[in-house]
C-alpha positions in Angstrom: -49.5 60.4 32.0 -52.3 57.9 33.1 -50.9 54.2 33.6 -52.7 51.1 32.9 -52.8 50.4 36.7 -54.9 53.8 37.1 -57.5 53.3 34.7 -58.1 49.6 36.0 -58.1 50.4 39.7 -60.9 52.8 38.7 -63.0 50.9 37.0 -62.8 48.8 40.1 -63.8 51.3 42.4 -66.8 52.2 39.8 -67.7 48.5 39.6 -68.2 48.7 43.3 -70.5 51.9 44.0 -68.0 54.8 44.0 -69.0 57.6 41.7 -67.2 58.5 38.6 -65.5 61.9 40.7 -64.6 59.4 44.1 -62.8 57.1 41.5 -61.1 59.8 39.8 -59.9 61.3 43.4 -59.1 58.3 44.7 -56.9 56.8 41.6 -55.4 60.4 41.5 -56.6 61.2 38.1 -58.8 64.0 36.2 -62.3 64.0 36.1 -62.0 64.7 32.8 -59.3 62.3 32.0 -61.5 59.5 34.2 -64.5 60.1 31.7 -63.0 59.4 28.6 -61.8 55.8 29.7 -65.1 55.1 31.4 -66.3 55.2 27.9 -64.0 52.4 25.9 -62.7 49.2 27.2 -58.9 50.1 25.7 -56.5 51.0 28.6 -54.1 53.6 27.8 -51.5 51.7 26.6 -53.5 50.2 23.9 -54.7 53.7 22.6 -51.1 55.8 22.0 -50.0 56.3 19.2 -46.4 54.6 18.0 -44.2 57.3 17.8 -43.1 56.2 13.7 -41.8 60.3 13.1 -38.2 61.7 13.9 -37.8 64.4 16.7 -34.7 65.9 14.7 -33.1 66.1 11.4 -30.9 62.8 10.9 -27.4 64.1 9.9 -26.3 61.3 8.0 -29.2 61.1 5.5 -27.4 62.6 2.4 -24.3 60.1 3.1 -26.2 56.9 4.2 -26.5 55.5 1.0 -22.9 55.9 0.0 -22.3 53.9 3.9 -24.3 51.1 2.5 -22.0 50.2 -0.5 -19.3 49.9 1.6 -21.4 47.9 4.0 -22.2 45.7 1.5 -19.0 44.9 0.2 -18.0 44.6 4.1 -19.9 43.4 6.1 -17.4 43.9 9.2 -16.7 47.4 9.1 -17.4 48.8 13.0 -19.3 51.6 13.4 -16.4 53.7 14.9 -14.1 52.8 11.9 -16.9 54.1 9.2 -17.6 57.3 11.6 -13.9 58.4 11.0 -13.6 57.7 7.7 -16.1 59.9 7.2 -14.7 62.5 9.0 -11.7 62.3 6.6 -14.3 62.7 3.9 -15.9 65.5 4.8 -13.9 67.5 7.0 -15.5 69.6 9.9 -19.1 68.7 8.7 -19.5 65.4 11.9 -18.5 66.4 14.9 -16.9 63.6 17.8 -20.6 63.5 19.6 -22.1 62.3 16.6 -20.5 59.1 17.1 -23.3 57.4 18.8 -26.2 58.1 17.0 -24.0 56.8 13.5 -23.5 53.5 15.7 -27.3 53.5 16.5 -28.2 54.1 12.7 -25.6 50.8 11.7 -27.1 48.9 14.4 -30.7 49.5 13.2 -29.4 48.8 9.7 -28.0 45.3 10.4 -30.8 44.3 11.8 -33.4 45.1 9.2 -30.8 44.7 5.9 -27.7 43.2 7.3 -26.6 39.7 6.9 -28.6 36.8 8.6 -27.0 35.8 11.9 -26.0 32.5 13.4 -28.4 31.1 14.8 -28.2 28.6 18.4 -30.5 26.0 18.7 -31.3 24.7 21.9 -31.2 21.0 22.6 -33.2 19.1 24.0 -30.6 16.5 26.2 -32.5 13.1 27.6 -31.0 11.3 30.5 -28.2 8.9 29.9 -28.1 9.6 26.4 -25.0 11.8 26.1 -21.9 12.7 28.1 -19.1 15.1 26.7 -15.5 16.0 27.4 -12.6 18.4 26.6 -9.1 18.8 27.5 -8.6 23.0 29.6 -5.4 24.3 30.6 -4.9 25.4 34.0 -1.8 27.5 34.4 -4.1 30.7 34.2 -4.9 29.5 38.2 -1.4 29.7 39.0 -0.9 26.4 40.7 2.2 25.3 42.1 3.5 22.3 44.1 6.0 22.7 46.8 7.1 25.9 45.8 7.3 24.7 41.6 4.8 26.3 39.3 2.7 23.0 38.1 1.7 23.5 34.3 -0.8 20.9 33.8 -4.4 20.5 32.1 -7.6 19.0 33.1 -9.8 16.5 31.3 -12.9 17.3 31.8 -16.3 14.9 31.7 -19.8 16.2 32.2 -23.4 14.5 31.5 -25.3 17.2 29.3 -28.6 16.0 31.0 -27.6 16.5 34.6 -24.5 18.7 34.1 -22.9 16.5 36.6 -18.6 16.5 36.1 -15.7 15.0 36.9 -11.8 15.5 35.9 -8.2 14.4 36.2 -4.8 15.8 35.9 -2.8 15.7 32.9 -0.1 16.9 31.0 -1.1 16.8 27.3 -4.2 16.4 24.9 -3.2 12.5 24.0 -4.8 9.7 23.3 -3.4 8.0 26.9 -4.6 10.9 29.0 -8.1 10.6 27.2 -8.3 7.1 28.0 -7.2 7.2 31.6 -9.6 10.7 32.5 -12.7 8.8 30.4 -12.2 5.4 32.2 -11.7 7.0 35.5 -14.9 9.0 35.2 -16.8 5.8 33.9 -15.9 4.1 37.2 -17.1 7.2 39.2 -20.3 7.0 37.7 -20.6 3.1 37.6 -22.0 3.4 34.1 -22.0 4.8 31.1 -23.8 7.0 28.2 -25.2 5.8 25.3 -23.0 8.7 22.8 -20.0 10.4 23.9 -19.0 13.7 22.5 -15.5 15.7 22.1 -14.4 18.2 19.9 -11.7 17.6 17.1 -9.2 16.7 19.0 -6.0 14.8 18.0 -6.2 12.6 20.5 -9.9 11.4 19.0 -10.1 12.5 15.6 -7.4 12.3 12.6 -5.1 15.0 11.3 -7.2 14.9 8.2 -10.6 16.7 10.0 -12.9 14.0 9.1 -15.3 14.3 12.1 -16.1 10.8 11.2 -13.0 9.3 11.2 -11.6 9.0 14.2 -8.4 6.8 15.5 -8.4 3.6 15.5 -7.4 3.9 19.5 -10.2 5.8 20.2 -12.4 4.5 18.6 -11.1 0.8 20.1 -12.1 2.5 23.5 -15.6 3.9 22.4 -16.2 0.1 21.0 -14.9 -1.3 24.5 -17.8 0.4 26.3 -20.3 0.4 23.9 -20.6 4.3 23.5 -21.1 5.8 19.8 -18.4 8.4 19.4 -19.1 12.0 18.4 -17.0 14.7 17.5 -17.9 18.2 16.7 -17.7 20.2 13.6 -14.5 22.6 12.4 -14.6 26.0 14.0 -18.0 25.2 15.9 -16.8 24.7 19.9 -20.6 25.7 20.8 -21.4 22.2 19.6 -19.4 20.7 22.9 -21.0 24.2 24.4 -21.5 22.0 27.8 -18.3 21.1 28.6 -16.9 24.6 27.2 -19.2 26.2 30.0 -18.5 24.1 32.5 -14.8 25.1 31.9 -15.0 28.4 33.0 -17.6 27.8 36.0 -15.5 25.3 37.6 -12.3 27.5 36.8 -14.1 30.2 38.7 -14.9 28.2 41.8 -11.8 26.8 41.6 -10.4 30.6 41.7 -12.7 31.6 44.5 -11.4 28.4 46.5 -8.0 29.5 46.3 -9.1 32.9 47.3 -10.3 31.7 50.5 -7.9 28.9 50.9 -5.0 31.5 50.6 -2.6 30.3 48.9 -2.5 28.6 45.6 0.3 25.9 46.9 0.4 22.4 47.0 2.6 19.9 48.8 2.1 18.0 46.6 0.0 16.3 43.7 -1.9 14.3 46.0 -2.8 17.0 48.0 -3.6 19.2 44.8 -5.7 16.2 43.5 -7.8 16.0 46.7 -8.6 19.4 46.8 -9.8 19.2 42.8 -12.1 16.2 43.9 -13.7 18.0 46.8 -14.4 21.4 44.1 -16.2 18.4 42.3 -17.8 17.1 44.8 -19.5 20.2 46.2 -20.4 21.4 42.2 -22.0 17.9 41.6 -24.1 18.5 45.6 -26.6 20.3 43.5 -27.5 18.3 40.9 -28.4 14.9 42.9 -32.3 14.9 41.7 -31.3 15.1 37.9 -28.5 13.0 38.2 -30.3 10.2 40.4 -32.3 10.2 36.9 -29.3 9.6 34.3 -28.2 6.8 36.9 -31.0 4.8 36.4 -30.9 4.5 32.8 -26.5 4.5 32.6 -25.3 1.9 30.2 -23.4 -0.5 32.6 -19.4 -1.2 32.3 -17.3 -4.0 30.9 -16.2 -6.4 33.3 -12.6 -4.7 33.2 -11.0 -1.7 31.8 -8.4 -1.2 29.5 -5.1 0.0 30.3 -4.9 3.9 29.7 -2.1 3.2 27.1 -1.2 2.9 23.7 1.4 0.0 22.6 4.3 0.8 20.0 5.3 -2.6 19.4 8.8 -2.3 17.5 11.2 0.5 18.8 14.8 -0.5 17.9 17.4 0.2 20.0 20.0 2.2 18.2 23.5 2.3 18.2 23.7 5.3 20.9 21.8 3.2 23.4 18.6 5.1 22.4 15.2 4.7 21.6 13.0 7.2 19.5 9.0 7.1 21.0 6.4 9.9 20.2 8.9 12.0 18.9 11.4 12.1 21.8 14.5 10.1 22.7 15.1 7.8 26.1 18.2 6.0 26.6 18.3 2.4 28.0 20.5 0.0 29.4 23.7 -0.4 26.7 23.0 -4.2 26.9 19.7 -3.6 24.6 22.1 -2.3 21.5 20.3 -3.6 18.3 17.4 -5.3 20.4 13.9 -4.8 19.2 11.4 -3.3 22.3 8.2 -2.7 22.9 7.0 0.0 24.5 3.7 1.1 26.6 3.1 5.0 26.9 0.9 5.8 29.4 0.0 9.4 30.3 2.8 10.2 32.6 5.0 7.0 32.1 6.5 4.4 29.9 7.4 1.1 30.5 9.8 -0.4 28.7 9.4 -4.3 27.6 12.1 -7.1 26.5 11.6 -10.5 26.6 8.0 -10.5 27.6 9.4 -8.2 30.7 9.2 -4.9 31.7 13.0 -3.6 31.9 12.6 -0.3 32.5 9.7 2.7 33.4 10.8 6.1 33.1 9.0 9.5 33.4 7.1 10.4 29.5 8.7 13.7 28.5 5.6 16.3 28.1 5.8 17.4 24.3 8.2 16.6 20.9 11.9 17.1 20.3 12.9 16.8 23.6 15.4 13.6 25.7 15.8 11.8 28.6 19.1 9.9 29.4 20.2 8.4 31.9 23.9 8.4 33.0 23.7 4.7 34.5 23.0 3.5 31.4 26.1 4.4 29.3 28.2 5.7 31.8 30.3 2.3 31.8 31.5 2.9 27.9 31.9 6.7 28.2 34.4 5.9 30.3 35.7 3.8 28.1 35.6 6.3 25.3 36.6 10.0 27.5 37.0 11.8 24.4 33.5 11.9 23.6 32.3 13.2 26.4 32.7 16.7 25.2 30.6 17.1 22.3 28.6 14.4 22.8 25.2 15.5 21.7 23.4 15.0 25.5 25.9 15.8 27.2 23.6 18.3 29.4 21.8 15.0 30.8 24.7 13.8 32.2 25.0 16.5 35.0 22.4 15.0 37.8 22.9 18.3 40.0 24.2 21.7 39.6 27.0 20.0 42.3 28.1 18.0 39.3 28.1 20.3 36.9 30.5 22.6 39.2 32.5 19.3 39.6 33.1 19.2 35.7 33.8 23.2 35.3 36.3 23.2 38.3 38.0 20.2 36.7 37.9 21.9 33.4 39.6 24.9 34.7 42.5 23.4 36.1 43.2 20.4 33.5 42.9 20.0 30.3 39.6 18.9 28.3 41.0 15.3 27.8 41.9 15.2 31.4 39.2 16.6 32.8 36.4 14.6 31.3 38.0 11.5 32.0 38.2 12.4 35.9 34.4 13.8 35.9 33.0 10.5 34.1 35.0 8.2 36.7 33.1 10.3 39.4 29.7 9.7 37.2 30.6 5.9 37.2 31.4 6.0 41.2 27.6 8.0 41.3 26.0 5.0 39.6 28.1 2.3 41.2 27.4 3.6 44.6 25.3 6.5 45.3 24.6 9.3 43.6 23.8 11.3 46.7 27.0 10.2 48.6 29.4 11.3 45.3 26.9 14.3 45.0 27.6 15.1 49.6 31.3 14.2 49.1 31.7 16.7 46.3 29.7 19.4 48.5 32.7 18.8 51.2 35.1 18.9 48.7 34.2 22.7 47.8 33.9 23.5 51.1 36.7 22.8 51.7 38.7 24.1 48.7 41.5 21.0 48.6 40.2 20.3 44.8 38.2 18.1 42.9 39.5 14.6 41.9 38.2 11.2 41.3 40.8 9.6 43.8 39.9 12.0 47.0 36.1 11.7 45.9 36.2 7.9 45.8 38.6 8.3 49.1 35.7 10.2 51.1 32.8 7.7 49.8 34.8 4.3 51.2 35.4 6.1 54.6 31.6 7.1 55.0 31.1 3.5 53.9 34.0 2.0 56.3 32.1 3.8 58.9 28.8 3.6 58.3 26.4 1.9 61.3 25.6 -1.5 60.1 21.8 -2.0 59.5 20.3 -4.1 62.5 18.5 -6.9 61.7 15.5 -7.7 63.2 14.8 -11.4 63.5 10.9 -12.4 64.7 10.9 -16.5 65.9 8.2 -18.2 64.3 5.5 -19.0 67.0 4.6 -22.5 67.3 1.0 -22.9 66.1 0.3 -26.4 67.9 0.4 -24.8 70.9 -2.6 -23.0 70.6 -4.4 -26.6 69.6 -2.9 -27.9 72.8 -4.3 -25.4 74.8 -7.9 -25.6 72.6 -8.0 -29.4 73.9 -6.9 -28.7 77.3 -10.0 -26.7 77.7 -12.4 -28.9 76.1 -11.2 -31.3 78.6 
């Protein structure tokens, strides 16, 4: 078959004093063929035919028609599924290879009679104008720090003009870690956009989906740094299509930097944050000419940020030395009994305030239904009160160590229940008088040495190691005399 190529190469060589049978010979085509496109200016291509007739019989013309009614009342019936059912209908008459071309038919169908699809529209993004972010889980990369497996997330910020991004750690999709990873990346890029962008998030928008009504937090934050918030539609994540993309391409250089790194452990979070910042860092290297752009027309900051919290101003502390906060329980000091606190909750801690002071911070628990409590803070009355001890409704909290909790069994097994608690809380109470690690060493030389386990020989080992210990050498530095330096200043001005 003559190309297009041919026939213009040889009108070329024509054009420039080759005969008709030189062109032909040197373009490797038929005189013949060479004098019947010497005559038109239409190149082959725009002379076939299109092919508009079928080469064989289509099989599934006598049954298409019944295919469409179930299309239509369907519309999401596969190919594959219609195929075999009608096999079933008509048994022996469409053999396995048929399958394709029945796909091929359906296909051809939905596009000239199926129903409209979705359609993307591409956006046009302006510099400075919009920035978006999303909360993505990260436990598919298998992180782990000193040895732990480390389930965490990752806010993540990108400007939809430049594509330039920026993230933080966290451990859940609330409001605290939103305001911590969106102020953090405001201070990396000394400015902000005009409109900021998430999807429906609970930490941003309500429980009751209104796209336009968001928290009053959130929206506090958005007013603080003069951005107009934004939020997405139901069911549409292509809307905050940015940030979803840039999700899995930084997930996939993070993968390939663990490949090469060789190994996917941390020492710690510092180390793992450090190593996030520099995936960052080389991502963003690219983009410096369009970003350079959205820097010069950034929004600039307030003169101070606000603190990546939220407030809950009344917490009452109950009965049980207890407070309730974001649907999980902490214990505090037994003093606070029938106080009123308030309480900050930030993303990983919360501080605890009485008195216009902050009496306690304590690790946030990650999720609902779960408590914290601490032994030194009741410890003094369950001794008072032994009997509770055993069905006391946290009483797994009050094993520090596995070496405690062997403590309680052994003491278990050879008293009675009565007996037994009372001896393991006066150990507790020794723990959180003196040191935990000391009780927690003495009763690791109690087992290995098999004499038993009692609060008298426990509190026995502790006051020797104390007894003994090597007193702490103080180190006293003698003020030096500043007039002498203004002496000797004089002397040699003399």
């Amino acid at each position: 078959m003559v190309s297009d190529r041919q026939i213009r190469r040889l009108k070329m060589l024509m054009s420039t004093g080759f005969t008709l049978g030189q062109s032909a010979l040197k373009t490797h085509i038929d005189e013949k063929t060479a004098r019947k496109y010497t005559g038109t200016e239409k190149l082959p291509s725009e002379m076939m035919s299109p092919h508009t007739w079928r080469t064989r019989t289509d099989p599934f013309a006598d049954v298409w028609a019944e295919m469409e009614q179930y299309l239509e009342l369907n519309p999401g019936l596969e190919g594959r599924s219609l195929f075999e059912f009608l096999q079933r209908q008509y048994p022996g008459r469409f053999p396995d290879g048929q399958v394709r071309t029945f796909q091929r038919r359906l296909r051809v169908w939905r596009a000239l009679a199926g129903e409209p699809k979705e359609v993307f529209f591409a956006q046009l993004h302006l510099p400075g104008e919009l920035s978006a972010s999303d909360f993505t889980w990260m436990n598919d990369m298998g992180i782990c720090i000193a040895g732990i497996p480390f389930d965490h997330l990752l806010y993540h910020f990108v400007l939809t003009f430049s594509n330039w991004e920026t993230g933080s750690v966290c451990f859940s999709e609330c409001f605290e870690s939103l305001s911590m990873g969106f102020q953090n990346a405001a201070c990396e890029l000394g400015g902000i956009t005009k409109t900021h962008l998430t999807d429906r998030m609970a930490a941003a928008v309500l429980a009751s989906g209104d796209a336009e009504e968001f928290t009053q937090s959130y929206r506090g934050l958005m007013r603080h740094y003069g951005v107009e918030p934004r939020a997405t539609q139901g069911n549409s994540p292509n809307e905050n299509g940015d940030v979803e993309q840039r999700h899995h391409r930084f997930k996939r250089a993070v993968e390939q930097a663990l490949l090469l790194r060789g190994s996917r452990d941390f020492p710690d979070r510092a180390d793992y944050a450090g190593f996030l910042t520099k995936m960052f860092r080389q991502l963003n290297a690219g983009r410096q000419e369009r970003f350079a752009q959205e820097q010069a027309v950034l929004r600039p900051l307030p003169a101070q940020r606000l603190e990546a919290c939220s407030v809950v101003p009344k917490v009452a502390v109950t009965g049980g030395s207890t407070i309730s906060v974001k649907k999980n329980v902490y214990s505090l000091d037994s003093r606070l009994i029938g106080e009123t606190v308030k309480v900050k909750v930030y993303a990983d801690t919360l501080e605890v305030w009485f008195a216009q002071r902050c009496v306690e911070t304590m690790p946030r628990l990650r999720g609902e239904g779960k408590h914290a409590i601490n032994y030194r803070h009741i410890i003094d009355w369950l001794v008072r009160k032994p009997g509770a001890f055993e069905h006391y409704r946290y009483r797994e909290d009050l094993f520090p160590s596995v070496r405690f909790r062997w403590a309680f069994d052994y003491l278990k097994a050879h008293h009675t229940i009565q007996s037994a608690s009372t001896e393991y809380l006066k150990i507790l109470q020794l723990a959180a008088k003196e040191s935990q690690s000391m009780v927690e060493e003495a009763l690791e030389c109690v087992s290995e040495m098999y004499t038993g386990v009692s609060f008298s020989w426990i509190k026995e080992i502790v006051d020797n190691w104390k007894a003994h210990a090597t007193p702490t050498l103080e180190v006293v530095v003698i003020p030096v005399p500043l007039c002498a330096y203004d002496e000797l200043l004089q002397e040699e001005a003399v």
